[in-house]
C-alpha positions as a printed Julia matrix, in Angstrom:
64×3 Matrix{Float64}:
 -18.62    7.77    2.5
 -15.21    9.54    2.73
 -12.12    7.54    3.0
  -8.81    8.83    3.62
  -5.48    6.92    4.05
  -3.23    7.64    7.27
   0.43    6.39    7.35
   2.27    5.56   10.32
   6.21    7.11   11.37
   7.07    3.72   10.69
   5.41    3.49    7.78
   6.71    6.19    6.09
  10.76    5.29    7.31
  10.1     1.93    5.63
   8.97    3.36    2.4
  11.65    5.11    2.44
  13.83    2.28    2.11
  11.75    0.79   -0.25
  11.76    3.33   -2.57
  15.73    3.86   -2.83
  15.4    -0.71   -3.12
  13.06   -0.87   -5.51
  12.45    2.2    -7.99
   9.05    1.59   -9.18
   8.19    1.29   -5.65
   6.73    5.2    -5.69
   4.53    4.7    -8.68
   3.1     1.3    -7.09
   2.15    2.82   -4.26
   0.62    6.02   -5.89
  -1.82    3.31   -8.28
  -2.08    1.26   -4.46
  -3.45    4.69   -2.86
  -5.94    5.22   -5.89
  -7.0     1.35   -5.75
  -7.63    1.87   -2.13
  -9.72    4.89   -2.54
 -11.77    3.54   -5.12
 -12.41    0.31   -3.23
 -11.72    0.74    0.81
 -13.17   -3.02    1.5
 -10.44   -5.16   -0.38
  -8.49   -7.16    1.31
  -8.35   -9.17    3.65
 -10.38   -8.11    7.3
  -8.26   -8.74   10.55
 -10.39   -7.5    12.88
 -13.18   -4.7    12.63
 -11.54   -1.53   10.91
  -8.49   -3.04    9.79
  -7.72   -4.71    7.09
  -4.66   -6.78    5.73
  -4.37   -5.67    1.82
  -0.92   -6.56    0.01
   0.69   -4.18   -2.65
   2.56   -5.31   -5.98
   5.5    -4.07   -6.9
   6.77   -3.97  -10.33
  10.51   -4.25   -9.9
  10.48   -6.79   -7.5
   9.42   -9.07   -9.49
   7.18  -12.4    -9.31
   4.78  -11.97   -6.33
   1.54  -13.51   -4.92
């Protein structure tokens, strides 16, 4: 099956921010977009065809 990853307005003015806060922040989410692709059903299911799925980032630090 095909998968492909949509981003929201909002979305996109946050990582914005995020990016010019946290510089590694565009690399993370490059290897999060790849890790999605190869496995679409991680995470955590909210309700059918969404899905709660949190992404590390490097210079942030210690995370869950």
């Amino acid at each position: 099956m095909n998968y492909s990853i949509i981003t929201s307005s909002y979305f996109d003015v946050a990582a914005k921010r995020l990016a010019k806060k946290y510089p590694s922040f565009k690399e993370d989410l490059k290897t999060f977009r790849k890790e999605l692709l190869d496995n679409p059903l991680q995470g955590v299911e909210l309700s059918p065809g969404i899905r709660k799925i949190r992404m590390a980032i490097k210079s942030k630090g210690k995370g869950k």
